[in-house]
NUGURO-47992 format. One record per residue (C-alpha): y negated, z, x; residue in one letter. Coordinates in steps of 0.001 Angstrom, whole numbers. Example, Ala and Ser with C-alpha at 12.3 -4.5 7.8 and 13.67 -1.06 7.14 Angstrom:
2
{Y: 4500 | Z: 7800 | X: 12300 | residu: A};
{Y: 1060 | Z: 7140 | X: 13670 | residu: S};
END
This chain:
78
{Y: -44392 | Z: 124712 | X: -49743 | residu: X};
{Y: -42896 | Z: 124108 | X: -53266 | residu: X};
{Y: -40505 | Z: 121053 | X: -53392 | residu: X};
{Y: -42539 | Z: 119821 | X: -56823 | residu: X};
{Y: -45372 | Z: 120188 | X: -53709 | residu: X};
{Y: -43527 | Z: 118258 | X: -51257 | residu: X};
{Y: -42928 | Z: 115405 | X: -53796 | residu: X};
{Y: -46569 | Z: 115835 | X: -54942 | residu: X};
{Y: -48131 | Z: 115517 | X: -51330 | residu: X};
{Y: -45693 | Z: 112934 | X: -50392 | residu: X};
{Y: -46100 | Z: 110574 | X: -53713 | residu: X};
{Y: -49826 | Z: 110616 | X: -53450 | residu: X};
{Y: -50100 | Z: 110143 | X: -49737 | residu: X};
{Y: -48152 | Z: 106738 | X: -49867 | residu: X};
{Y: -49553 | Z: 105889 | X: -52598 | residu: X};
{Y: -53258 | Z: 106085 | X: -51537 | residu: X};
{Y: -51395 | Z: 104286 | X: -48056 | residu: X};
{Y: -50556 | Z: 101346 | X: -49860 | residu: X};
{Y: -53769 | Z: 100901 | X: -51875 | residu: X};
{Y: -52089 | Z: 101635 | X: -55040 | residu: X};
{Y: -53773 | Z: 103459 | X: -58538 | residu: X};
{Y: -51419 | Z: 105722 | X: -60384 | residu: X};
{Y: -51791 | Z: 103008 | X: -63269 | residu: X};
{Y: -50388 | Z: 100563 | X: -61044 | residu: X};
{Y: -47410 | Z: 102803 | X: -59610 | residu: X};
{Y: -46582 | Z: 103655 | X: -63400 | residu: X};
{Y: -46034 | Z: 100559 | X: -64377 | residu: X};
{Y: -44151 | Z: 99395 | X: -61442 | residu: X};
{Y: -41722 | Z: 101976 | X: -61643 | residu: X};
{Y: -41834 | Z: 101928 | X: -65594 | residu: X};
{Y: -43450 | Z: 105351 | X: -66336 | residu: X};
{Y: -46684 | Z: 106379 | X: -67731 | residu: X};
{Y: -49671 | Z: 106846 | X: -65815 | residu: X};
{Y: -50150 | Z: 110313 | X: -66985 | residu: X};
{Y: -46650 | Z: 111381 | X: -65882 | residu: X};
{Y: -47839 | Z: 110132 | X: -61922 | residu: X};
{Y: -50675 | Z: 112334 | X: -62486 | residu: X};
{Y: -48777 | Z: 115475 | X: -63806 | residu: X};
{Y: -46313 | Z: 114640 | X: -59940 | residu: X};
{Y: -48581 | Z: 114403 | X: -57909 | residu: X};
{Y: -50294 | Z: 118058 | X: -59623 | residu: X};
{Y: -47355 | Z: 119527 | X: -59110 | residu: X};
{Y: -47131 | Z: 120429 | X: -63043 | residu: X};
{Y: -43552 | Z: 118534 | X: -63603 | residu: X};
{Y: -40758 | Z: 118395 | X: -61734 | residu: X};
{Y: -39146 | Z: 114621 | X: -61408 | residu: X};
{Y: -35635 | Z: 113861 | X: -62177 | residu: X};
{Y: -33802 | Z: 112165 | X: -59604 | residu: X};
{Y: -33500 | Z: 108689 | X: -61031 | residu: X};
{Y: -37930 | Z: 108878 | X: -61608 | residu: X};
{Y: -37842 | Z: 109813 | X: -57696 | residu: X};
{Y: -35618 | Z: 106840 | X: -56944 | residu: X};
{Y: -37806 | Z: 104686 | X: -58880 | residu: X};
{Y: -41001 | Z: 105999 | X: -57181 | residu: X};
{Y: -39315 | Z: 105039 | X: -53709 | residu: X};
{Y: -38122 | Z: 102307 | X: -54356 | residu: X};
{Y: -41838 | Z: 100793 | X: -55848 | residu: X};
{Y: -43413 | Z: 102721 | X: -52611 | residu: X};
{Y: -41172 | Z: 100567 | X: -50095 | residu: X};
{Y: -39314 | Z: 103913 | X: -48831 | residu: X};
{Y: -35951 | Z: 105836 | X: -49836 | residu: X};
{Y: -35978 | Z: 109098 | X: -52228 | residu: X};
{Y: -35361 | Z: 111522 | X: -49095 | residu: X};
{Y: -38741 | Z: 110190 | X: -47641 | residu: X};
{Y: -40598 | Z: 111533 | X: -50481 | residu: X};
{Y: -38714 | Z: 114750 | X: -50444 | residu: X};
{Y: -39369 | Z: 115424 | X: -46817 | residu: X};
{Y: -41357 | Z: 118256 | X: -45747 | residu: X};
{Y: -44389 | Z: 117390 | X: -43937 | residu: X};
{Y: -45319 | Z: 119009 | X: -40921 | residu: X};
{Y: -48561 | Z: 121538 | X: -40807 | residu: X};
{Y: -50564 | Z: 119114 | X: -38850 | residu: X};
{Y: -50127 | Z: 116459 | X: -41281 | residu: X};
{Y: -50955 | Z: 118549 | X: -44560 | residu: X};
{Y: -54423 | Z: 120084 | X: -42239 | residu: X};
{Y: -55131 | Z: 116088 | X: -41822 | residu: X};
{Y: -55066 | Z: 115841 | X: -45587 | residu: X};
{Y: -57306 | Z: 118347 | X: -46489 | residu: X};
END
């Protein structure tokens, strides 16, 4: 797995967890809601600062959305 599909799976998981829409993560970590889309498609690669930002909005710290989920977790998903 890719790390833009780490921080794709990762983003959207918690995201969806905590009951927010990519419109309402966007604006909370001042980005557009287009750009949350693009993540969590794995078409653009976040800087570190955007990942910081996403954490810190998502309650967690950047490693946590960075970390590799196990095989289990990503068969769950699908």
């Amino acid at each position: 797995m890719e790390i833009r599909d780490v921080l794709a799976h990762n983003l959207k998981t918690h995201r969806v967890a905590q009951g927010l829409s990519q419109e309402e993560l966007a604006h909370r970590a001042a980005v557009d809601r287009t750009y949350i889309s693009s993540l969590e498609r794995s078409v653009y690669a976040a800087g570190i600062d955007v990942v910081d930002r996403l954490a810190n909005v998502l309650g967690l710290e950047a490693a946590d959305l960075l970390k590799r989920p196990d095989a289990a977790e990503i068969k769950r998903k699908d």
